[in-house]
C-alpha positions as YAML, in Angstrom:
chain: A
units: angstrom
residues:
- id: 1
  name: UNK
  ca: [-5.65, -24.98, -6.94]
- id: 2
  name: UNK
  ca: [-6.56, -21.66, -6.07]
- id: 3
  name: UNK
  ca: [-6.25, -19.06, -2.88]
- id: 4
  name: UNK
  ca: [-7.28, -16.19, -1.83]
- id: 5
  name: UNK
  ca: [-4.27, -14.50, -2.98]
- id: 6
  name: UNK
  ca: [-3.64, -14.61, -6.47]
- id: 7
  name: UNK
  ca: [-2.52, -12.25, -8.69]
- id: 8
  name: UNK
  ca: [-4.15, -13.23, -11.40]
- id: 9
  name: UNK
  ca: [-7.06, -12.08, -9.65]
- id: 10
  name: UNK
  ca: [-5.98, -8.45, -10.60]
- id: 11
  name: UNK
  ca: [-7.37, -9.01, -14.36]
- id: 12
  name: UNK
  ca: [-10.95, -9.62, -12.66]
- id: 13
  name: UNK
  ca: [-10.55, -5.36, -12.69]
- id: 14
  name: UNK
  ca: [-11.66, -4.81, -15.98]
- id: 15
  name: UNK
  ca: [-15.20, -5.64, -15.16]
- id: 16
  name: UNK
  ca: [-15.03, -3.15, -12.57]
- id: 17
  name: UNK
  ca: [-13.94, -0.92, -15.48]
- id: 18
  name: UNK
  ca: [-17.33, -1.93, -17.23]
- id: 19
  name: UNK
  ca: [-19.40, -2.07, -14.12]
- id: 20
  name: UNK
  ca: [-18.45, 1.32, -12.77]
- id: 21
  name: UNK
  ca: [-16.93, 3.20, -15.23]
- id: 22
  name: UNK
  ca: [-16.40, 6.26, -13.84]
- id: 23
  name: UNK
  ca: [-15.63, 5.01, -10.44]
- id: 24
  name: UNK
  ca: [-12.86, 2.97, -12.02]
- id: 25
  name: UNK
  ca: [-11.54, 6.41, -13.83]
- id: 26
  name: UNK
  ca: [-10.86, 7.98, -10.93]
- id: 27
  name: UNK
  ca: [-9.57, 5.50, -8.94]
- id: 28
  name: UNK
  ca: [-6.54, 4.36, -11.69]
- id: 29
  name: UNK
  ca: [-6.38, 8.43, -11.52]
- id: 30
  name: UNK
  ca: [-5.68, 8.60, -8.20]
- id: 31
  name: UNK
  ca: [-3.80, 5.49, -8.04]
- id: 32
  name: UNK
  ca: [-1.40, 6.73, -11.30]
- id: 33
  name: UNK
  ca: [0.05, 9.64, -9.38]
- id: 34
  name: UNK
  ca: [2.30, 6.63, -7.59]
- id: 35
  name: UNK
  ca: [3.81, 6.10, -11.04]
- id: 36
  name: UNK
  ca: [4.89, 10.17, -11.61]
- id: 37
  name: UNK
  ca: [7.89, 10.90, -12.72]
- id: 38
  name: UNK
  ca: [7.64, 14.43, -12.43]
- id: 39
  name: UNK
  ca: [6.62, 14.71, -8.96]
- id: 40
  name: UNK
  ca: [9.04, 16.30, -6.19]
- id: 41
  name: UNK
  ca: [9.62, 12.67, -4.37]
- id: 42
  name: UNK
  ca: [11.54, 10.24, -6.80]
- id: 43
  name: UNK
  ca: [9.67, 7.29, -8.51]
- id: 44
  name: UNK
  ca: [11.82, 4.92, -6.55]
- id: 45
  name: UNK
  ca: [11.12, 6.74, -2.96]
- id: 46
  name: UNK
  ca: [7.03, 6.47, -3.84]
- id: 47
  name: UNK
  ca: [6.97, 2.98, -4.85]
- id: 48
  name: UNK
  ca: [9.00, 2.48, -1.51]
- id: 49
  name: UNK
  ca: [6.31, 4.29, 0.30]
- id: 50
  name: UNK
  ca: [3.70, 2.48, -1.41]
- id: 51
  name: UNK
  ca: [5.04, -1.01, -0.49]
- id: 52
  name: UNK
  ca: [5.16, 0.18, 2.93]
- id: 53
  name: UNK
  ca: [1.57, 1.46, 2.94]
- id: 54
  name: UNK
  ca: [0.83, -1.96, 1.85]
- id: 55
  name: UNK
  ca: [2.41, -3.34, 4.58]
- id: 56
  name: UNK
  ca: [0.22, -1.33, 6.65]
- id: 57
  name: UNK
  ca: [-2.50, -2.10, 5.01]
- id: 58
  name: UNK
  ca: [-2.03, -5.87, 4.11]
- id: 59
  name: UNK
  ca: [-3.15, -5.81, 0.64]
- id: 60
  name: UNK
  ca: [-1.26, -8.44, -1.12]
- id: 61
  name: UNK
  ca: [-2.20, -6.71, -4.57]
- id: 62
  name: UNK
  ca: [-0.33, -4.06, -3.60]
- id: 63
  name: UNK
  ca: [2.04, -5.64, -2.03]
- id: 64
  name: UNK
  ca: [2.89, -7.14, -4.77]
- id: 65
  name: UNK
  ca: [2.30, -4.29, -7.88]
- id: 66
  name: UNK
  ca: [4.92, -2.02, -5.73]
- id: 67
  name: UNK
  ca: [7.07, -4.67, -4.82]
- id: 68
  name: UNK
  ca: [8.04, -5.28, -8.98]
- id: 69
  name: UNK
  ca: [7.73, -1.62, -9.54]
- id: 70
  name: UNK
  ca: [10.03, -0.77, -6.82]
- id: 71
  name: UNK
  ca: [12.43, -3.24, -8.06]
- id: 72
  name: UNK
  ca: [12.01, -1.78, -11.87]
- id: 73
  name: UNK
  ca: [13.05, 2.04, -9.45]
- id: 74
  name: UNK
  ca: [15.79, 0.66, -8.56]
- id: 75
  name: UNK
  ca: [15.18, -0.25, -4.72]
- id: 76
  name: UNK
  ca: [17.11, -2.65, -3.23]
- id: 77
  name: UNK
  ca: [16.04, -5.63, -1.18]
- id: 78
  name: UNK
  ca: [17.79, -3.43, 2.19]
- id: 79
  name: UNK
  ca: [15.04, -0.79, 0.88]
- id: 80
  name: UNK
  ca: [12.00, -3.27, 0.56]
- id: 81
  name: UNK
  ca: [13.17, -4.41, 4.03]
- id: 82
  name: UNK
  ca: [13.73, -0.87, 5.63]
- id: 83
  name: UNK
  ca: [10.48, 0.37, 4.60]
- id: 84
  name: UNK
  ca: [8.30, -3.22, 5.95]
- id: 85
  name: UNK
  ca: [10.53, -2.44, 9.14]
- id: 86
  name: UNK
  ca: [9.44, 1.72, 8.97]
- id: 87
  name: UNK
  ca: [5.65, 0.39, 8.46]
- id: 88
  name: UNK
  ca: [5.81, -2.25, 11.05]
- id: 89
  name: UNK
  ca: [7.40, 0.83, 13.53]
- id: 90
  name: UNK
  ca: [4.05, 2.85, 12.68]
- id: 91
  name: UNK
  ca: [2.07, 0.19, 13.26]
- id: 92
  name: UNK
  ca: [2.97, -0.70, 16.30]
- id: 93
  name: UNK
  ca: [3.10, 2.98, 17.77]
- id: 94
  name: UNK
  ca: [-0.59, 2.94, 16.09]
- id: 95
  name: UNK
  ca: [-1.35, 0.35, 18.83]
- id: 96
  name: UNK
  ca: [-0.17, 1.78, 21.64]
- id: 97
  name: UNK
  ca: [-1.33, 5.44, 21.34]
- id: 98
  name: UNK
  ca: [-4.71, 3.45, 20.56]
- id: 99
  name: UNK
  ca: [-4.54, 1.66, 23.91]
- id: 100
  name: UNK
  ca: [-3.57, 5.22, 25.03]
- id: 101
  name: UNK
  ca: [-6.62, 6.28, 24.09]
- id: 102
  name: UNK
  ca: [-8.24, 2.94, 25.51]
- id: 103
  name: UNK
  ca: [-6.85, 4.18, 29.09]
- id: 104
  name: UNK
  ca: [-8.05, 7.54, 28.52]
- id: 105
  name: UNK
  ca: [-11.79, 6.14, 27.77]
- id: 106
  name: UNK
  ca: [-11.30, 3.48, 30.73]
- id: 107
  name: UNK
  ca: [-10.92, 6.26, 33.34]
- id: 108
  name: UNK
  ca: [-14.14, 8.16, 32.08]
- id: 109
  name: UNK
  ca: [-15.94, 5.30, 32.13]
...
């Protein structure tokens, strides 16, 4: 049976490779720089910041791509957990300078 979330559903990105060629290019370009090793911020700290991203923004493909690749960094499971807890923290102060902004819009209204 299938669900919405399966990572097999990851090889379905070859046809965007054939659909939109170029489109794809750049996007594994932009997404590759996660991967650097020679960047200032160690491999292990961006996949960590990646997973939490994907916390953030609940893509399960992510999610799950970072969450191995973390692992193959080095991370830890305290890491993994830390950084869910650090993106959960942003979320949540997301929300409430958004309903500070609400307030803001409810007394000019």
């Amino acid at each position: 049976m299938s669900h919405y979330h399966d990572s097999d559903d990851l090889k379905v990105l070859g046809e965007f490779k054939s659909l939109a060629p170029a489109e794809f290019k750049g996007f594994v370009g932009f997404d590759a720089i996660v991967g650097r090793e020679d960047g200032a911020i160690p491999r292990k700290y961006r996949e960590l910041i990646a997973l939490a991203v994907a916390c953030t923004t609940q893509c399960p493909y992510c999610l799950d791509v970072h969450t191995r690749n973390a692992k193959k960094a080095g991370a830890s499971r305290e890491e993994v957990v830390e950084a869910s807890m650090i993106a959960a923290a942003l979320r949540a102060g997301a929300a409430v300078t958004h309903g500070a902004l609400a307030l803001k819009l409810f007394d000019k209204a």
